[in-house]
Short mmCIF file of the C-alpha atoms (twelve columns), coordinates in Angstrom:
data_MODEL
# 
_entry.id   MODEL 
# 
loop_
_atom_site.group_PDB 
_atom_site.id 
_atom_site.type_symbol 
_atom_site.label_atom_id 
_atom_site.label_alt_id 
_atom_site.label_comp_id 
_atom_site.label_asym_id 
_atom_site.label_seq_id 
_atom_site.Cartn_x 
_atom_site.Cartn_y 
_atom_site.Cartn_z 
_atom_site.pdbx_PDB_model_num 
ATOM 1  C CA . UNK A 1  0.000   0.000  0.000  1 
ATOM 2  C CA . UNK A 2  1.469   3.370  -0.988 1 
ATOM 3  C CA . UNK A 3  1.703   6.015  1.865  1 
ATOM 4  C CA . UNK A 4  -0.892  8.893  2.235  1 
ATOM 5  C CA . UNK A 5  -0.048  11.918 0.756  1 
ATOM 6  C CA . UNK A 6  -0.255  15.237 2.069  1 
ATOM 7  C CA . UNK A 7  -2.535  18.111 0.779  1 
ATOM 8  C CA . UNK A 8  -1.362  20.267 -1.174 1 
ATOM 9  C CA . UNK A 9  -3.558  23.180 -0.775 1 
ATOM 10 C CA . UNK A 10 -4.013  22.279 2.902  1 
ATOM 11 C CA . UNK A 11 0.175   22.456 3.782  1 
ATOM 12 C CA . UNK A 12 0.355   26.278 2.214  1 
ATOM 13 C CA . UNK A 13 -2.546  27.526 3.989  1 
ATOM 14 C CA . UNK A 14 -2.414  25.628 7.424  1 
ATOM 15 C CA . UNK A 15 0.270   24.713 9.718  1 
ATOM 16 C CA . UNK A 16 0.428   23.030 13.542 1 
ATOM 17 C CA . UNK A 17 1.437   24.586 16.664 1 
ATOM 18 C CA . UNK A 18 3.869   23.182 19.325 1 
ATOM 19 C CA . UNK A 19 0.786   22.996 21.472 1 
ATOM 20 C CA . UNK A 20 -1.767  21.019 18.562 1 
ATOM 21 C CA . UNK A 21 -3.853  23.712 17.945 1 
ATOM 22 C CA . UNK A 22 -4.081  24.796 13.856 1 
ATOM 23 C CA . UNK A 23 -3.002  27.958 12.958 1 
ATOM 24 C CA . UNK A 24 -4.711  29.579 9.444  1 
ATOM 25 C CA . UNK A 25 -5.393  33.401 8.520  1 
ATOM 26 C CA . UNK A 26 -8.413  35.228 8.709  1 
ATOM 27 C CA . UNK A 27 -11.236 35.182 6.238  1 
ATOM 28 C CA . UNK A 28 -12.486 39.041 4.804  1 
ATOM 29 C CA . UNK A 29 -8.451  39.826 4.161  1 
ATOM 30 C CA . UNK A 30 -8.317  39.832 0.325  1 
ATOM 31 C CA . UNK A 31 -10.275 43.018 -1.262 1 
ATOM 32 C CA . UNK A 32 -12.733 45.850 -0.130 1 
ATOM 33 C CA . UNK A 33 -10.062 47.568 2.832  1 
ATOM 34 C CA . UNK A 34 -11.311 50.817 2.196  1 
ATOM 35 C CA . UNK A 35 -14.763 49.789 4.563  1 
ATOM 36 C CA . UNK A 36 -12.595 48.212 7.193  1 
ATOM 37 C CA . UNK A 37 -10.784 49.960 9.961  1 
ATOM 38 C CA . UNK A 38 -7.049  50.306 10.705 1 
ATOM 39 C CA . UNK A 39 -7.756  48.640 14.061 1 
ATOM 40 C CA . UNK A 40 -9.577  45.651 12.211 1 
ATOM 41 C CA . UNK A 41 -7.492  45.464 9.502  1 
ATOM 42 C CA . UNK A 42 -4.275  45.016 11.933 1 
ATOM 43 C CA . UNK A 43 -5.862  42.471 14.309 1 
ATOM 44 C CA . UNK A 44 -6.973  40.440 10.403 1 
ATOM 45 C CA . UNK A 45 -3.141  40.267 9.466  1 
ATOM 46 C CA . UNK A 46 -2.390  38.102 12.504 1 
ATOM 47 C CA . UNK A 47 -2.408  34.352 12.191 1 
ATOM 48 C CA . UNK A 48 -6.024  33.013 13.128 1 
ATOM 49 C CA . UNK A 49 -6.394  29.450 15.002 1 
ATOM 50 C CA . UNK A 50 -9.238  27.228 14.486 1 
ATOM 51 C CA . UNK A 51 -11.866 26.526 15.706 1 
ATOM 52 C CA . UNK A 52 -11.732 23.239 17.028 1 
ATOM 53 C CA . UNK A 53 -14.156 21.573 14.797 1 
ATOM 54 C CA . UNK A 54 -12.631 23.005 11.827 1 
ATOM 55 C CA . UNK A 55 -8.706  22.008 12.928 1 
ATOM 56 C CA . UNK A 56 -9.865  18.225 13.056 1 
ATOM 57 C CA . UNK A 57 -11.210 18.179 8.973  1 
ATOM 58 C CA . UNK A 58 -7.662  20.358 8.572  1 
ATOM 59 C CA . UNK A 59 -5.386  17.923 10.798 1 
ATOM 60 C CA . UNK A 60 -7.311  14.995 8.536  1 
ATOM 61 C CA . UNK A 61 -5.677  17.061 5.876  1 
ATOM 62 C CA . UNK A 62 -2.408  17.405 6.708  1 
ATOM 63 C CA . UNK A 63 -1.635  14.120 8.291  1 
ATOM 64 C CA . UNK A 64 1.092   11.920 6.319  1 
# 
């Protein structure tokens, strides 16, 4: 049986803390920054972690 293979979307946009938890970015990021505030914008640029039911379908991802 060949091995599992990683996903290849899921490795660039996820990646696991020393602790387990997944870290991602935040959503609303890409277009339309003219509407959100400096404060929001700032606070949208730092790494997001999961939610918990969402880092278990992106752990099922990234396991080898």
């Amino acid at each position: 049986m060949p091995k599992m293979k990683t996903h290849s979307g899921a490795k660039k946009r996820f990646k696991i803390t020393a602790g387990g938890k997944v870290r991602g970015r935040h959503g609303m990021t890409s277009h339309i920054r003219v509407k959100k505030n400096s404060k929001r914008q700032r606070h949208l640029d730092s790494p997001a972690i999961l939610a918990p039911e969402d880092a278990v379908r992106a752990k099922g991802l990234l396991r080898k």
